[in-house]
C-alpha positions in Angstrom: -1.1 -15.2 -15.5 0.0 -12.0 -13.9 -3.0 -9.4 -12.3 -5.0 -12.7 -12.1 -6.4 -13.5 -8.6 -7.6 -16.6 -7.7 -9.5 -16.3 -4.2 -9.5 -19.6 -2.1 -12.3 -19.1 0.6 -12.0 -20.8 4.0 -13.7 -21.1 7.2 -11.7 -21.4 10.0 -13.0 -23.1 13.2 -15.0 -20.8 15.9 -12.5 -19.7 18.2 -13.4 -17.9 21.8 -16.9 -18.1 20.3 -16.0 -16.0 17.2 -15.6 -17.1 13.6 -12.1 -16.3 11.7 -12.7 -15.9 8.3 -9.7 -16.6 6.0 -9.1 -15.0 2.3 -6.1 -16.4 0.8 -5.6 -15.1 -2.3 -3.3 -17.6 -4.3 -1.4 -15.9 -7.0 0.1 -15.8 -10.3 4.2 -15.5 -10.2 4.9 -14.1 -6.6 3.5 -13.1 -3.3 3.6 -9.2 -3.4 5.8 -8.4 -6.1 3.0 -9.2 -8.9 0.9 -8.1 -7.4 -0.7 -11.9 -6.1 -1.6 -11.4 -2.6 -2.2 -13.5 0.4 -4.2 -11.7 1.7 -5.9 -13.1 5.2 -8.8 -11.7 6.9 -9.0 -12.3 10.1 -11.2 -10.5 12.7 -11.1 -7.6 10.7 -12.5 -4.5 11.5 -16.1 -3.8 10.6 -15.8 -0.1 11.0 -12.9 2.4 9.4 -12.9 5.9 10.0 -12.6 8.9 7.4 -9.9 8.5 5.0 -7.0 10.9 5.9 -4.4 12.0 3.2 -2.6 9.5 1.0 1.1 10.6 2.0 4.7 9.5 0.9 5.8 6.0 1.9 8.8 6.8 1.8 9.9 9.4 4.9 7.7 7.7 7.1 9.1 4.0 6.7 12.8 4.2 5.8 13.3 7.1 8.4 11.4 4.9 11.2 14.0 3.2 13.8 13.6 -0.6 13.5 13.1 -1.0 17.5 9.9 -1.0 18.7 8.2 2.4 20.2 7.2 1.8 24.0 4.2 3.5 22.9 1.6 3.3 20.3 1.6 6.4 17.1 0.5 6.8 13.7 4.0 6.9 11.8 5.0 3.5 13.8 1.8 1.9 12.1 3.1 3.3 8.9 6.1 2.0 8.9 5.4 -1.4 10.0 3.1 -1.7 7.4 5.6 -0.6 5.0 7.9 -3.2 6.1 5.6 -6.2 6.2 5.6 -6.1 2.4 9.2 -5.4 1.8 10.2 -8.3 3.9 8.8 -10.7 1.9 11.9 -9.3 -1.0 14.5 -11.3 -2.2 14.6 -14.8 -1.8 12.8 -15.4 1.4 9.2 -16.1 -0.3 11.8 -19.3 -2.3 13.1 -20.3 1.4 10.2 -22.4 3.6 12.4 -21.9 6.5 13.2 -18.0 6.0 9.8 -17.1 5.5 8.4 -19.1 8.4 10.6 -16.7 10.6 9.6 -13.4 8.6 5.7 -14.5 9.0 6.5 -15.4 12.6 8.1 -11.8 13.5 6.0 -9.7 12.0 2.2 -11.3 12.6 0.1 -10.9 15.8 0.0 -14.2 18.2 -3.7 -15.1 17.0 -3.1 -14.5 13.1 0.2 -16.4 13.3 -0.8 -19.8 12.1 -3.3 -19.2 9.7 -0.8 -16.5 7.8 2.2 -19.1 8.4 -0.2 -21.9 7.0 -0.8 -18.8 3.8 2.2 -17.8 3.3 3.8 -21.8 3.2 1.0 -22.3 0.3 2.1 -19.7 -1.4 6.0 -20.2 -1.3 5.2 -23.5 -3.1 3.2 -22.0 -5.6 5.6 -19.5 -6.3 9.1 -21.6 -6.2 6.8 -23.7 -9.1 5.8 -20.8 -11.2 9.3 -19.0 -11.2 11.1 -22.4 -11.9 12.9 -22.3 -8.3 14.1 -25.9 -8.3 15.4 -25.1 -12.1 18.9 -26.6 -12.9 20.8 -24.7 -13.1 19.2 -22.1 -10.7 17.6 -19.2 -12.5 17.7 -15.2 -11.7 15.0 -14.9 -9.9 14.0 -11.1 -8.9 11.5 -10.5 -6.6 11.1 -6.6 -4.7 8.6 -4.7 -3.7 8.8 -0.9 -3.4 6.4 1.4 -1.4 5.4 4.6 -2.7 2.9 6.3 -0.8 0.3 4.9 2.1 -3.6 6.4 3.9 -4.1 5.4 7.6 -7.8 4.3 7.5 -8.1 3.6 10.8 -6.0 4.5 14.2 -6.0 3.7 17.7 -3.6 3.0 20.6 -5.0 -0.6 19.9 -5.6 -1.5 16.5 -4.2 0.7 12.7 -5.2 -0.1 9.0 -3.0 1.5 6.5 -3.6 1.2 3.0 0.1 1.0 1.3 0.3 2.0 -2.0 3.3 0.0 -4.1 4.6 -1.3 -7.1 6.6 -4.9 -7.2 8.9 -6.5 -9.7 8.8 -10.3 -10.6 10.8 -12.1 -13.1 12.3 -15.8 -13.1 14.9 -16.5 -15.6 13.5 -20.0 -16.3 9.7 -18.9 -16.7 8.5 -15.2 -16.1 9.9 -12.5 -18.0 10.5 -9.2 -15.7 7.7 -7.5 -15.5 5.6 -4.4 -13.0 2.9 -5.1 -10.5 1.2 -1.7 -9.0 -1.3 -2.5 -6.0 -2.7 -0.8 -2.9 -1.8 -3.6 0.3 -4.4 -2.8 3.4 -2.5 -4.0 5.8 -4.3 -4.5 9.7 -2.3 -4.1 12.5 -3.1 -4.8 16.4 -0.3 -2.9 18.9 1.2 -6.4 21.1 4.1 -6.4 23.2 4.7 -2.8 22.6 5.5 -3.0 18.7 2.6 -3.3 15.8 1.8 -6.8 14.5 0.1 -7.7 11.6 -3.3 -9.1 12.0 -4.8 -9.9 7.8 -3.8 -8.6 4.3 -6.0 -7.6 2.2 -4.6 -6.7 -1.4 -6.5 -5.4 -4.6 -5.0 -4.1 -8.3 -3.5 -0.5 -8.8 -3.7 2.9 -8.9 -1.5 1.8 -12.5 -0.1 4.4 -14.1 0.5 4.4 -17.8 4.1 3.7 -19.2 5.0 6.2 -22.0 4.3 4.7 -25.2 7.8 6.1 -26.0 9.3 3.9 -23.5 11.9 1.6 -24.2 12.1 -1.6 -22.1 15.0 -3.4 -21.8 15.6 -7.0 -23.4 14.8 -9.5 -20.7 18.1 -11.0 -20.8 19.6 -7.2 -20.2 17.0 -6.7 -17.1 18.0 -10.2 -15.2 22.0 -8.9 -15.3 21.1 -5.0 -14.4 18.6 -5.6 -11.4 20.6 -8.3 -9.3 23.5 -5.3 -9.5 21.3 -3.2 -7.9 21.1 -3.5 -4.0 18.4 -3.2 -2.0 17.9 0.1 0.4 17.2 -1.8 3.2 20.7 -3.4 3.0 21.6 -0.4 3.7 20.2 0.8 6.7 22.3 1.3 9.6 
């Protein structure tokens, strides 16, 4: 059911003589876009800083080079954060082999296998709850759109950035279109000169009201219109 979280506890092995402790938050429809997070915690922090200013997403992420920064700043950790949930858009959450790659490039060497291991429980769960293997193939639409983010923490070592965003889900075989607003804190550790994502954390809104003048679209309209529409990113130079 969509906004529901179901929390799957784990306790990884003791590592270096430190416990990992794993969150993985199973979902609903699909990673991100409802709003169902996998959300790992692993060696966290245990300490944040004061809050700074929730700013626009947008300037800092899209107007971020991809190419990583020979050194370490606050707009870098934005925008990879930022881009950690975007790349799980489209269909690569539906392909086991595209999002091993995706998890593999954007998480830190000691969180890799644990979020891989995540993420590949997830991507099952979600190809069976949008009807992936449907015959024929439904529409499936999954994006994710950042709209503003708060650094928690910063240093030339480790960032948290609290990402503000709202996701779209539908599946023409078993979930309707519909809106997920949620608030990502997303870890990062600075390796091999570029940020790398250690855990997600995820949790529901700020949701702002609809108009109760608003007119939705009929489903059927929404899975022709949205496909039309082309992602940003794809756009980037």
């Amino acid at each position: 059911m969509p906004g529901r979280d179901v929390s799957i506890r784990a306790v990884a092995a003791s590592k270096s003589g430190r416990t990992k402790y794993v969150l993985i938050a199973a979902a609903a429809s699909a990673v991100f876009a409802l709003g169902i997070a996998i959300g790992s915690r692993i060696a966290a922090p245990s300490t944040t800083s004061a809050l700074l200013p929730a700013k626009t997403a947008g300037s800092a992420a899209a107007s971020s080079p991809k190419r990583p920064k020979t050194a370490p700043t606050p707009t870098g950790a934005v925008a990879a954060a930022a881009r950690s949930i975007t790349a799980f858009d489209g269909d690569v959450l539906l392909s086991p082999e595209r999002l091993r790659a995706v998890v593999g490039r954007i998480a830190s060497n000691e969180s890799r296998p644990e979020l891989v291991a995540a993420f590949s429980e997830a991507s099952e769960q979600t190809r069976a709850k949008l009807g992936a293997a449907t015959v024929p193939r439904p529409v499936i639409v999954l994006r994710s759109v950042p709209i503003g983010y708060r650094i928690e923490r910063f240093s030339k070592t480790e960032a948290t950035v609290a990402v503000w965003y709202v996701g779209i889900v539908g599946s023409g075989a078993s979930v309707q279109p519909q809106q997920s607003w949620r608030t990502q804190i997303v870890n990062l550790v600075w390796e091999h000169r570029t940020w790398k994502v250690r855990s997600f954390a995820s949790s529901p809104g700020p949701t702002p009201p609809l108009p109760t003048t608003e007119t939705t679209a009929p489903p059927g309209d929404l899975f022709t219109s949205i496909p039309r529409f082309e992602e940003f990113r794809h756009a980037e130079p």
